[in-house]
C-alpha positions in Angstrom: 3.2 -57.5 18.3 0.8 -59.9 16.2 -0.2 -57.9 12.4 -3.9 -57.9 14.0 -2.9 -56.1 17.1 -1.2 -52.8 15.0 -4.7 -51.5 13.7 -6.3 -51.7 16.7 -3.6 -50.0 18.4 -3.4 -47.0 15.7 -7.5 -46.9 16.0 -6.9 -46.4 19.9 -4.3 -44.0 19.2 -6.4 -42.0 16.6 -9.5 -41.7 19.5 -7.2 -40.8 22.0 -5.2 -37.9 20.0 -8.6 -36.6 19.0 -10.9 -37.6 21.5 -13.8 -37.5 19.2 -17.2 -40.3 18.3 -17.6 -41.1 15.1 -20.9 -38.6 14.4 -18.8 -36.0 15.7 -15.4 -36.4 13.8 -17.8 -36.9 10.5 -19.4 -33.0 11.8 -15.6 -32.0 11.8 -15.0 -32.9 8.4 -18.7 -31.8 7.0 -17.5 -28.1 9.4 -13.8 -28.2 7.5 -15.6 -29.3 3.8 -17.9 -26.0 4.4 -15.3 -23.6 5.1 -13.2 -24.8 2.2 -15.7 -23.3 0.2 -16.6 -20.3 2.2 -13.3 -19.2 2.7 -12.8 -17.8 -0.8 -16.3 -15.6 -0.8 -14.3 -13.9 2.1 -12.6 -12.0 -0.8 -15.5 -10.3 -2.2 -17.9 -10.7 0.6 -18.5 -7.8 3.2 -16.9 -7.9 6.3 -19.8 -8.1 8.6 -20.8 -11.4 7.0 -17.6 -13.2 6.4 -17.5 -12.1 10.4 -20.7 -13.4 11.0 -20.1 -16.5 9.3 -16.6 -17.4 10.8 -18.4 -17.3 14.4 -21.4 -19.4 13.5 -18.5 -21.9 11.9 -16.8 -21.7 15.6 -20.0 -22.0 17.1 -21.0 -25.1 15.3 -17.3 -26.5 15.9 -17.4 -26.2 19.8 -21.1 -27.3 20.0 -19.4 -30.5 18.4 -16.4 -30.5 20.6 -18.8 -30.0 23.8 -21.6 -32.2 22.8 -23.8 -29.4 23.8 -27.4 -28.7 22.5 -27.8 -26.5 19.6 -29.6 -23.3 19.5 -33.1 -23.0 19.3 -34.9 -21.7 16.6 -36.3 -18.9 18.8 -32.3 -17.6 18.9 -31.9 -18.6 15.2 -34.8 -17.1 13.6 -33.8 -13.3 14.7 -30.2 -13.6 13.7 -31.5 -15.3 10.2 -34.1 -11.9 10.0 -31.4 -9.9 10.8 -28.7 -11.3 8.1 -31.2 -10.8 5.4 -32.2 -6.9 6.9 -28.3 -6.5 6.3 -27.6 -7.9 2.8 -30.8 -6.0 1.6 -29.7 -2.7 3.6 -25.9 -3.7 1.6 -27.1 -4.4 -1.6 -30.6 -2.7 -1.5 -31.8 -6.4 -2.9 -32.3 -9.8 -2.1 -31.4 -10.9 -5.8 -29.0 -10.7 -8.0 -25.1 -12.1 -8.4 -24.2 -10.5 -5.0 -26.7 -10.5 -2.7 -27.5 -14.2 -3.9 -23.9 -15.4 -3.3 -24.0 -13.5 0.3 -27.9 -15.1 1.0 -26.3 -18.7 0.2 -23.2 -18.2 2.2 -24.9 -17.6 5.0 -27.8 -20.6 4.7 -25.0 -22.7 4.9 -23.6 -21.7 7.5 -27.1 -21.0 9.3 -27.8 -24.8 8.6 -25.3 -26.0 10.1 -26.8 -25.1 13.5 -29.9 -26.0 12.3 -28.9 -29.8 11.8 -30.8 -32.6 13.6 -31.5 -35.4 11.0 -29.5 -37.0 8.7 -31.6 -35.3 5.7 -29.9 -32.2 6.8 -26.7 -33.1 6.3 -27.4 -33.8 3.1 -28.9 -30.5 2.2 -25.8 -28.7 3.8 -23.6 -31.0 1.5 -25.9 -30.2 -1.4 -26.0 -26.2 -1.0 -21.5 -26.6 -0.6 -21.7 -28.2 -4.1 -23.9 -25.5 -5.5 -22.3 -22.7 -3.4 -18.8 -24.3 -5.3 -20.1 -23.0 -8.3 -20.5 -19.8 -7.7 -16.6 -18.8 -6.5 -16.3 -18.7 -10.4 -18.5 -15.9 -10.4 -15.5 -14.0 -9.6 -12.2 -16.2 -10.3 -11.5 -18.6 -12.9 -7.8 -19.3 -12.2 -5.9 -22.1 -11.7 -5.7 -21.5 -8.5 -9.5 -21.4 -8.2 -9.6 -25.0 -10.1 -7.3 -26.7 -7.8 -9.6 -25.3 -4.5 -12.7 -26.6 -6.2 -10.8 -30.0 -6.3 -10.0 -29.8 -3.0 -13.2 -28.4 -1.8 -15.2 -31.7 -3.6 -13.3 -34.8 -2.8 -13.6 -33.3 0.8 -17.0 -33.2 0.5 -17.9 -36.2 -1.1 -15.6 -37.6 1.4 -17.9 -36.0 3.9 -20.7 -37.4 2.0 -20.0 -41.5 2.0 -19.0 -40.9 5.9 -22.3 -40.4 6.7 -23.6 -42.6 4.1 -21.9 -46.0 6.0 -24.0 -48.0 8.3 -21.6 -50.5 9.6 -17.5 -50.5 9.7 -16.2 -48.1 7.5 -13.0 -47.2 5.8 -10.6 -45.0 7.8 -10.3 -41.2 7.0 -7.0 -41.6 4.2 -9.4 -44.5 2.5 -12.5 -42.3 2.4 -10.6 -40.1 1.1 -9.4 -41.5 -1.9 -12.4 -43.4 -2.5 -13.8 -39.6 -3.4 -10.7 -38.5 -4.9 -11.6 -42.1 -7.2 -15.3 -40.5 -7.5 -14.6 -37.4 -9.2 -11.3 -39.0 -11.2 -13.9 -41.4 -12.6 -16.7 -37.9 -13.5 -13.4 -36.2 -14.5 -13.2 -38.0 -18.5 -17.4 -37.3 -18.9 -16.5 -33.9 -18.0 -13.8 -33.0 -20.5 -15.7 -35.0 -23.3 -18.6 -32.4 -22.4 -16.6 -29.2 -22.1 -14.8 -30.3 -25.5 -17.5 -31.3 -27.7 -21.2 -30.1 -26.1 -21.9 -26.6 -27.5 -20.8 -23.2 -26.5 -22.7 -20.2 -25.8 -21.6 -17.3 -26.3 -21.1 -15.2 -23.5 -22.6 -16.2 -19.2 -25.1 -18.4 -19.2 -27.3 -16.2 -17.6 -27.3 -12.3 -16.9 -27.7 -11.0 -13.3 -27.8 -7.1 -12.3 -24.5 -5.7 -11.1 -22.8 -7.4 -13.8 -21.7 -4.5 -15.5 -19.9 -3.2 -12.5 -17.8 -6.4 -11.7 -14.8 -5.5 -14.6 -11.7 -5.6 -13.3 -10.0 -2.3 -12.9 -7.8 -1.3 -15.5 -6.8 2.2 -17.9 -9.0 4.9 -17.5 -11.1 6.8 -20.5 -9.6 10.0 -18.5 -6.6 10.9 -17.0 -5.7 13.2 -14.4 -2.4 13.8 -11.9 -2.1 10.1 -10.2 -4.4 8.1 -12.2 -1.4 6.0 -13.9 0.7 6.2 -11.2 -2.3 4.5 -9.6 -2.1 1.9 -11.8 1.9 1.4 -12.1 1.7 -0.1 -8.3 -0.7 -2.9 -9.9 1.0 -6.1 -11.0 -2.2 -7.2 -12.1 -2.2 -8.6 -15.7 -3.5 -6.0 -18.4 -3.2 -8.6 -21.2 -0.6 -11.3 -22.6 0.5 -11.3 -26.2 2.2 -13.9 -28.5 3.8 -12.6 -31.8 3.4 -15.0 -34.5 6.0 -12.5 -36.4 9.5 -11.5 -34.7 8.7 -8.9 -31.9 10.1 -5.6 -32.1 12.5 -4.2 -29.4 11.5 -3.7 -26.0 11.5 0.4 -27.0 8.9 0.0 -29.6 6.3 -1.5 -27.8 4.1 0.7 -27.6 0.8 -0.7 -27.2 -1.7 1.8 -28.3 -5.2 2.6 -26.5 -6.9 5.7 -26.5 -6.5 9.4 -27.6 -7.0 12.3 -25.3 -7.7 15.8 -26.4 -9.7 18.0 -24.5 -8.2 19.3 -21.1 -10.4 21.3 -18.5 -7.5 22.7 -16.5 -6.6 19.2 -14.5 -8.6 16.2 -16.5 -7.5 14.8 -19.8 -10.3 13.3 -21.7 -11.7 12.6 -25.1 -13.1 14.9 -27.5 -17.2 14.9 -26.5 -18.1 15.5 -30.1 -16.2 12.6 -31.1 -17.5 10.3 -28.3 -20.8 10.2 -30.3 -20.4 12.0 -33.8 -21.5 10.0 -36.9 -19.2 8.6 -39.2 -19.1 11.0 -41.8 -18.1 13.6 -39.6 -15.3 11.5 -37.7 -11.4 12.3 -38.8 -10.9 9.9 -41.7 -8.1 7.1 -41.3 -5.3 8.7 -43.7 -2.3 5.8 -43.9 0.7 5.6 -44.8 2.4 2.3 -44.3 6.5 1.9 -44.6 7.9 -1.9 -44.1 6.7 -5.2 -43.0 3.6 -5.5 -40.8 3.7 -7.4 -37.6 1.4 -9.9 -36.7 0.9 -11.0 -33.0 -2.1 -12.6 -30.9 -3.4 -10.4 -27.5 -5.2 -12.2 -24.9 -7.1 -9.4 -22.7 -8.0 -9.4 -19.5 -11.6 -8.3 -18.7 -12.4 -4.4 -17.9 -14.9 -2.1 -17.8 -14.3 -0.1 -21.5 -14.5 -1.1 -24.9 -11.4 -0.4 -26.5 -8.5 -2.6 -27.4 -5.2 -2.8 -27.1 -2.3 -3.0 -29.9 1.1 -2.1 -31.4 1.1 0.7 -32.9 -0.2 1.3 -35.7 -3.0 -1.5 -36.1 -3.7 -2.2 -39.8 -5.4 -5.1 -39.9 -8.2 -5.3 -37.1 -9.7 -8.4 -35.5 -13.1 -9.3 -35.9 -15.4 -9.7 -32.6 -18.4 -11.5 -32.9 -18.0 -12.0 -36.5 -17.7 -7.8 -36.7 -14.6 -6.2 -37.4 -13.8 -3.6 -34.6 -13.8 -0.2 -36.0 -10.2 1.8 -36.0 -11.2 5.5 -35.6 -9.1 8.4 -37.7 -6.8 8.8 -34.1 -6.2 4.7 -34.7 -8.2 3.8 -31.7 -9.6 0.1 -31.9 -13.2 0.3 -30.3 -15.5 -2.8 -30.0 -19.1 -2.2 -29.9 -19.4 -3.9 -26.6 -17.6 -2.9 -22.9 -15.1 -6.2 -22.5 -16.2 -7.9 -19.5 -14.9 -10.8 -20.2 -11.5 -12.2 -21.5 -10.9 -11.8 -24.9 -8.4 -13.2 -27.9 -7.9 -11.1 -30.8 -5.4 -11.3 -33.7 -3.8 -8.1 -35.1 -1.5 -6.8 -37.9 0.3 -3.9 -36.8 2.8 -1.8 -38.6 5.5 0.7 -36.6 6.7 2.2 -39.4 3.5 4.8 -40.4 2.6 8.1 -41.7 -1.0 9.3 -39.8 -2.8 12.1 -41.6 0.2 13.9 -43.4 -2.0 16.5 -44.4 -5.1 18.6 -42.7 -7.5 21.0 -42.7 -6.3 23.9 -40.5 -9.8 24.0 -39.5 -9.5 21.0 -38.1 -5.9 22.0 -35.9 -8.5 24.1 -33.6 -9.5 21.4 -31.9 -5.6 20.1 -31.0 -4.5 24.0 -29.9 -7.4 24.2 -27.6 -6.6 25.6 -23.6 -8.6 25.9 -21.5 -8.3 30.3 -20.3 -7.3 31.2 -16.9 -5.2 28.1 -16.2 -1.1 27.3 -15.8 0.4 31.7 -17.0 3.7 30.5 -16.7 3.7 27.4 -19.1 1.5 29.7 -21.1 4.5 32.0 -21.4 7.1 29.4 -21.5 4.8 28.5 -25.0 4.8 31.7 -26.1 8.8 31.7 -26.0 8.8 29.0 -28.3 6.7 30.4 -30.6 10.1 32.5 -31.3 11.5 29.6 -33.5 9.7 29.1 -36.5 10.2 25.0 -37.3 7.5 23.3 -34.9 10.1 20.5 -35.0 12.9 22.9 -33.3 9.9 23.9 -30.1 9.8 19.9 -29.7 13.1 19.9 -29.7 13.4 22.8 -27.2 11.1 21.5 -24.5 12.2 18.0 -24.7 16.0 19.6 -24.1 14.4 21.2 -21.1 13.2 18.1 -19.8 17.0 16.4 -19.8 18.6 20.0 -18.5 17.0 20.6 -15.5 16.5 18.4 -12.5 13.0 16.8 -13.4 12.7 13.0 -12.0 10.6 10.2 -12.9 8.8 9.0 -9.1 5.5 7.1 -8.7 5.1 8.8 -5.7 4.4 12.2 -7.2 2.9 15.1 -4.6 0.0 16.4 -5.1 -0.8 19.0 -7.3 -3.7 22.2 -7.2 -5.4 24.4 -9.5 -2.2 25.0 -12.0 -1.1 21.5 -11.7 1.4 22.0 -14.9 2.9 25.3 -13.7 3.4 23.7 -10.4 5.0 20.4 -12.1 7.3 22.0 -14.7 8.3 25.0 -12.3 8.2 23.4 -8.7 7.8 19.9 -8.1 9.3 18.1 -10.9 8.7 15.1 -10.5 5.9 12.9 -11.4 4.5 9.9 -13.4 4.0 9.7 -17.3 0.9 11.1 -17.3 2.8 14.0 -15.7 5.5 14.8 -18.3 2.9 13.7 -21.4 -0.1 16.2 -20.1 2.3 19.4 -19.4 4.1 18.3 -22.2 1.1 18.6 -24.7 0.1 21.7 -22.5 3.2 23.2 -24.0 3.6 22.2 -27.2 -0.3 23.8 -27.6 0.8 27.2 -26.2 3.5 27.0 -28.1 1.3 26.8 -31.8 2.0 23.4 -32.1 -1.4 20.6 -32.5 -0.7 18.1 -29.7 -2.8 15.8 -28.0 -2.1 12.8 -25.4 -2.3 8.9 -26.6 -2.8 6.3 -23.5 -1.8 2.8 -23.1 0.8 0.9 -22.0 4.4 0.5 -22.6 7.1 -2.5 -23.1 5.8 -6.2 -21.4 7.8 -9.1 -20.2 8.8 -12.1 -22.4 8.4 -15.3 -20.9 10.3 -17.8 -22.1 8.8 -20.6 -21.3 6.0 -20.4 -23.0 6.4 -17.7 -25.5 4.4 -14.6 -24.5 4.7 -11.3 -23.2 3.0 -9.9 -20.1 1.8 -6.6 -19.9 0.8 -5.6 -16.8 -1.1 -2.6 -15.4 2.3 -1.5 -14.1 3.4 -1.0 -17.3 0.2 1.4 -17.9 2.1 4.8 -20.0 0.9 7.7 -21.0 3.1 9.5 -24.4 2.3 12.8 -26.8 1.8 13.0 -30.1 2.5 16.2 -32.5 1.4 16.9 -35.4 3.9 17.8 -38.8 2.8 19.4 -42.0 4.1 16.8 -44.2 4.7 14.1 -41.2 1.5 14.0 -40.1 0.9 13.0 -36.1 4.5 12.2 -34.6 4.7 10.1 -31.2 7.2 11.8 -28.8 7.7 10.4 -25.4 8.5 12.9 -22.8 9.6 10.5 -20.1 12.4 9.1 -22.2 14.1 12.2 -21.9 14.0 11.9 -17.4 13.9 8.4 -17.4 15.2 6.5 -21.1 15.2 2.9 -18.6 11.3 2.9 -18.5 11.4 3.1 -21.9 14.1 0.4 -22.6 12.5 -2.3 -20.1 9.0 -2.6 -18.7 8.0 -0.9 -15.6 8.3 -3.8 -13.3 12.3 -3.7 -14.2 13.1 -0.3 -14.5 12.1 0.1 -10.5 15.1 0.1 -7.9 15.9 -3.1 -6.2 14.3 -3.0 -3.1 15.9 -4.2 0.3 14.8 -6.9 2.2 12.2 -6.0 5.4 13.9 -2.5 4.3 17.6 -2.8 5.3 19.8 -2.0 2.4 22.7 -3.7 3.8 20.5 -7.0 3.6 20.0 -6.3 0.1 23.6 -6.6 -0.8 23.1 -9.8 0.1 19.5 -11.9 -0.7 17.9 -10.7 -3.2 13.6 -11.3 -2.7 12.6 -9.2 -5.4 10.2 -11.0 -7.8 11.3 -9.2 -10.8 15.0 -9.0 -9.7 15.6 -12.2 -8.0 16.8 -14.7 -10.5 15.4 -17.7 -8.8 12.2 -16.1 -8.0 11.7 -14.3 -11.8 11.8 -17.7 -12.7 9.6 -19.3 -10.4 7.5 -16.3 -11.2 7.6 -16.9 -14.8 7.0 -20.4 -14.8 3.4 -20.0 -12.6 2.8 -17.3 -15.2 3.2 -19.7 -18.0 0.9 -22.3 -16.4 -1.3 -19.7 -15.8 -1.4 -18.3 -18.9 -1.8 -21.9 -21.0 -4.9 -22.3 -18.2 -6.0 -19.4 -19.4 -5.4 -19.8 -23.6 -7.3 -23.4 -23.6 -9.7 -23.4 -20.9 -11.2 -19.9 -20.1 -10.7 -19.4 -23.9 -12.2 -22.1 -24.9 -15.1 -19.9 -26.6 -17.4 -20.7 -29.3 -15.8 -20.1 -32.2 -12.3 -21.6 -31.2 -14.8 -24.7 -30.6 -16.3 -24.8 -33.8 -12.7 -24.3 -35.5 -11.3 -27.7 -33.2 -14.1 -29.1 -34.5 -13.8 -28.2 -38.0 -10.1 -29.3 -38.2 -11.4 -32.3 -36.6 -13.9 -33.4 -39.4 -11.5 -32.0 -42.2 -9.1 -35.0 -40.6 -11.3 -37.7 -40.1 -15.0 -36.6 -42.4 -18.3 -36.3 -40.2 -18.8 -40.2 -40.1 -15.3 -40.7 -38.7 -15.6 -38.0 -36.0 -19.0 -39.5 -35.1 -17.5 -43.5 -34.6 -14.3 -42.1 -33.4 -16.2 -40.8 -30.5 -17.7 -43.6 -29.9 -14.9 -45.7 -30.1 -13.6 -43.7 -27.3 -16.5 -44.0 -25.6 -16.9 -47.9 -25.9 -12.8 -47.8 -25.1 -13.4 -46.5 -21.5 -16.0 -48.3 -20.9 -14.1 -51.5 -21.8 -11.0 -50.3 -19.8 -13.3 -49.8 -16.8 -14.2 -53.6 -17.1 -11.4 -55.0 -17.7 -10.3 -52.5 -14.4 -12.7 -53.8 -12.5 -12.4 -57.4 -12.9 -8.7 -57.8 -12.8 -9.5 -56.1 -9.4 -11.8 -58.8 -8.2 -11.8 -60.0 -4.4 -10.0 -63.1 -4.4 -12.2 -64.2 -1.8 -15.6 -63.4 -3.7 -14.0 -65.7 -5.9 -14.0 -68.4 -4.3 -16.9 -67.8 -3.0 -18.4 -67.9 -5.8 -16.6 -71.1 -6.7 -18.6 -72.9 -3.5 -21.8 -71.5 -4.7 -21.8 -73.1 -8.3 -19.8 -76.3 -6.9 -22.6 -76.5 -4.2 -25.2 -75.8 -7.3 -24.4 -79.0 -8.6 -25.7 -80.9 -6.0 -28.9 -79.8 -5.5 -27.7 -76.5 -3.3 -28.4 -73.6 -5.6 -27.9 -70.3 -3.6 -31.0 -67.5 -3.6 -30.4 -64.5 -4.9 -31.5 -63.0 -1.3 -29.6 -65.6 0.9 -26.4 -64.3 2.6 -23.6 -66.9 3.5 -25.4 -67.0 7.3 -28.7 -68.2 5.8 -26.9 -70.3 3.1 -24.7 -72.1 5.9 -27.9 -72.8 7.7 -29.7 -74.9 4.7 -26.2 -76.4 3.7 -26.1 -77.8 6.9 -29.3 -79.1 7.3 -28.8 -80.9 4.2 -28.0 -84.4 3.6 -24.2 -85.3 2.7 -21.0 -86.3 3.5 -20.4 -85.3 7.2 -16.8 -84.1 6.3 -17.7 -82.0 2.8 -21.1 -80.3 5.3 -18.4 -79.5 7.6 -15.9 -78.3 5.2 -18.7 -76.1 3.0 -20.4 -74.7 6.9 -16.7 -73.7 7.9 -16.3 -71.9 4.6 -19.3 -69.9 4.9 -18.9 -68.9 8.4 -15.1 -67.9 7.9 -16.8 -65.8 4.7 -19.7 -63.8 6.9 -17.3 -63.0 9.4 -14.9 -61.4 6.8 -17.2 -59.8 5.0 -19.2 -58.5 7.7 -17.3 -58.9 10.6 -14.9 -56.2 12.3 -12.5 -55.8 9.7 -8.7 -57.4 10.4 -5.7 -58.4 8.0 -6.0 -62.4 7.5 -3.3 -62.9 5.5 -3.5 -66.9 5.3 -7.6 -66.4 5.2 -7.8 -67.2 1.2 -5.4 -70.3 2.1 -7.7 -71.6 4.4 -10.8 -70.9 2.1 -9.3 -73.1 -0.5 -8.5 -75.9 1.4 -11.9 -76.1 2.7 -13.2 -75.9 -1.2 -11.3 -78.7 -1.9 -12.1 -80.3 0.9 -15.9 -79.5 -0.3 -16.1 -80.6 -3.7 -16.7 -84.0 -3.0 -19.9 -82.8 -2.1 -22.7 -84.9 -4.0 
């Protein structure tokens, strides 16, 4: 088989597997460019229109296949109506984040039954690019990156598939001619995200903002709020310490304080929510030891409070504001955290809160509310018997171990006396279980008690240095208060369940067995958190995730004016400014020299005949192709031989250059035997 023959014979291969004309292969890959970037809206998109769209997207597809007619607008028109009736009747608005994503999803897909002219291909490709942008609306992973990639060297692939007139590149070439497209925007891009200034915050504001934090810790809790939460493997934030981290026990990474309870509901203190300053608990100290010192990277949510180790000391500053720490050492910002944020803290474990008070102020930490849980009331009043508060602690806690409580997150449900029915029936439940019937007691038995909320241990990774503290790991723990000692954490669930405390929540679970058979178990192991190969495979995504996360998506204003500061303290302001542009001036030079050293070898000589011919008399105009050129040349007087020679030349060069395309191995050979065969021209 001759080296011309193969192509043709893959070509007539290609039409037969597919079956399919050029205009409506190039449809196909338009058809699979637009659902690449559909497909991900389908996550927070209704069902009704992701439904809607997905049979418009077959529709379009078998019109193709069929080479049927496409709808008129008569059909279209109602169905268009009738979208927009149901995104206003979904969002009660046309506008906005939501209902603008929705409205744009479904123009696209709308136009693509609505396309009859070239220009309307266009403005499909044109609406996918912007539609692109808005998937980050809602995800700004990795993962999100690499579709966006995908999703835009298919449609600029799309794009110069309808932009060729004549032969063209097969499918793998077009391809990587747009992969080449966006490599070569790819450098302009990163000089733009690194150096062109930040703004702080979205670059515009739409309504329903405020509602799209991600779900995370509660300012309440209640019987299965946490529990809730501990089936979540979502990421609650990652932390690096820049100072030796403490053990897995002491991580206790504080959030909020909960003191008023209404009979089921734990929440905070409504005349704290909104007192002044002066009338706020004071932040009494004591610090024993070394501080620790440790970077958190949180992941948006809907409150303003931040996350630590206990007891912060030091707090980080957010917009150039430090946060406030309250007397309860809660770290409030003065805005709700919608978006991801990095803040340093100094924390200390070893601390004395508010040794001494007011009794007047106990009140407020003994407070029941009446009518609610008679026998833990009774069970306090038993304790009241022994006169050290520290022996009652003691007492309940050694109830706790004694008698067959369990630590589930599946607890049942619980009515009106949810802690009598916990510590006398069920017994079993969550942390918020054993810390809210807990404080219950330790209140009816005289003793000022209140519940502190957060989360508990985290996950090292190893391979790049952080811990991951997921919403899994959400806990609930009691405080006490001490004359002397001031506010005392004691953790309840240690004393049902001391592996929570000693490892995260993700590893203090049971192994569970494969598709449910236990003997199965014995033997592969597909737990993430369990399985050794997975953990690792687990932990090295998280690592890649979490460096995507520290110098992209954190890449805020103030880190860039710090890069940028350490940058001129290096090189001074004139440096940075020709150091720039010596990079700039070095890719542009690279992109010559790129471009030459990839010359066609036949342009070349080409090129060579031109100015050879140019010399006598022949000069080339800039409009005249090698047909037009061969014409003149051979209507001119010379040597019959060289005319011959210089005509052959040019017609072997037209019919490579615009001829059906076909490997000539021995065709730049033949060109320069007829140049020299030529350049006796005179």
């Amino acid at each position: 088989m001759s080296a011309t023959a193969a192509p043709a014979q893959r070509g007539a291969l290609a039409r037969l597997a597919f079956g399919l004309a050029r205009d409506k292969a190039d449809t196909l890959l338009l058809l699979a460019a637009a659902l690449l970037v559909i497909a991900p809206h389908a996550d927070h998109l209704p069902g009704w229109i992701s439904a809607l769209c997905a049979v418009m997207l077959l529709w379009r597809a078998l019109i193709t296949f069929r080479g049927t007619r496409m709808p008129p607008l008569a059909l279209l028109l109602p169905v268009a109506m009738g979208a927009m009736f149901g995104v206003y009747r979904t969002y009660h608005t046309l506008l906005g984040r939501e209902a603008g994503v929705a409205m744009l999803v479904l123009l696209v897909t709308m136009k693509m039954l609505e396309m009859h002219a070239k220009r309307d291909l266009f403005v499909v490709i044109f609406l996918c690019f912007f539609l692109q942008l808005t998937h980050f609306f809602y995800a700004q992973g990795i993962g999100s990156a690499l579709l966006m990639v995908v999703a835009i060297v298919t449609l600029l692939t799309a794009q110069l598939s309808f932009q060729y007139t004549g032969q063209r590149p097969p499918l793998l070439g077009r391809l990587r001619l747009g992969a080449t497209i966006l490599g070569l925007a790819a450098p302009l891009a990163v000089l733009l995200f690194v150096f062109f200034p930040r703004i702080q915050g979205p670059l515009w504001g739409m309504p329903g903002d405020a509602k799209s934090g991600r779900t995370g810790m509660s300012d309440s809790m209640s019987p299965g709020n946490l529990s809730s939460l501990a089936q979540s493997e979502e990421t609650a934030f990652r932390v690096k310490f820049i100072d030796p981290a403490p053990p897995q026990s002491q991580m206790y990474w504080r959030g909020i304080v909960l003191s008023r309870f209404d009979g089921r509901t734990w929440s905070r203190m409504p005349q704290r929510l909104g007192a002044p300053a002066a009338k706020a608990d004071p932040l009494v100290l004591t610090l024993r030891g070394p501080g620790i010192r440790h970077q958190v990277t949180l992941e948006p949510f809907k409150n303003n409070w931040l996350f630590a180790l206990e007891a912060p000391v030091k707090p980080p500053y957010m917009d150039g504001n430090p946060v406030r720490v309250t007397g309860e050492l809660e770290m409030r910002a003065d805005f709700a955290l919608e978006q991801r944020v990095r803040y340093e803290v100094v924390s200390n474990p070893q601390f004395t809160l508010q040794a001494q008070q007011d009794p007047a102020n106990m009140a407020a930490w003994l407070e029941l509310p009446p009518g609610y849980n008679p026998l833990t009331m009774q069970a306090g009043a038993e304790l009241r018997k022994l006169d050290d508060p520290r022996q009652r602690v003691q007492a309940a806690l050694a109830r706790f171990n004694r008698e067959n409580f369990s630590y589930t997150l599946e607890p049942p449900l619980l009515g009106r006396d949810s802690v009598d029915e916990f510590m006398y029936t069920t017994k079993a439940g969550f942390c918020e279980h054993y810390a809210g019937s807990f404080v219950f007691l330790m209140r009816a038995a005289g003793v000022p008690a209140r519940v502190v909320a957060g989360y508990q241990g985290g996950e090292a990774n190893p391979f790049d240095g952080f811990f991951t503290v997921r919403q899994m790991d959400a806990h609930a723990w009691a405080e006490v208060w001490f004359e002397g000692s001031g506010w005392t954490r004691v953790d309840p669930t240690a004393a049902v369940s001391p592996e929570r405390i000693q490892s995260s929540g993700a590893r203090a679970r049971q192994r569970e067995a494969p598709f449910g058979i236990e003997s199965l178990g014995a033997v592969i192991n597909l737990n993430p958190h369990t399985s050794p190969w997975l953990t690792e495979l687990r932990l090295r995504i998280g690592a890649v995730n979490n460096g995507w996360n520290q110098w992209v998506l954190n890449y805020t204003p103030e880190r860039q004016r710090s890069f940028l500061g350490s940058l001129r303290a290096v090189l001074g302001y004139w440096d940075v400014l020709l150091a720039l542009l010596a990079i700039a001036a070095g890719a542009v030079l690279v992109r010559t020299l790129q471009l030459r050293s990839r010359t066609d070898p036949i342009d070349a000589l080409y090129s060579q005949l031109c100015q050879q011919l140019a010399k006598a008399g022949l000069a080339r105009a800039p409009h005249e192709g090698p047909g037009a050129y061969a014409a003149r040349v051979g209507a001119h007087a010379m040597a019959p031989a060289n005319k011959a020679a210089a005509t052959r030349f040019l017609a072997l060069y037209s019919a490579h250059k615009y001829g059906p395309r076909a490997p000539q191995p021995k065709l730049a050979g033949t060109l320069r035997r007829l140049l020299n065969a030529a350049k006796a021209t005179n």
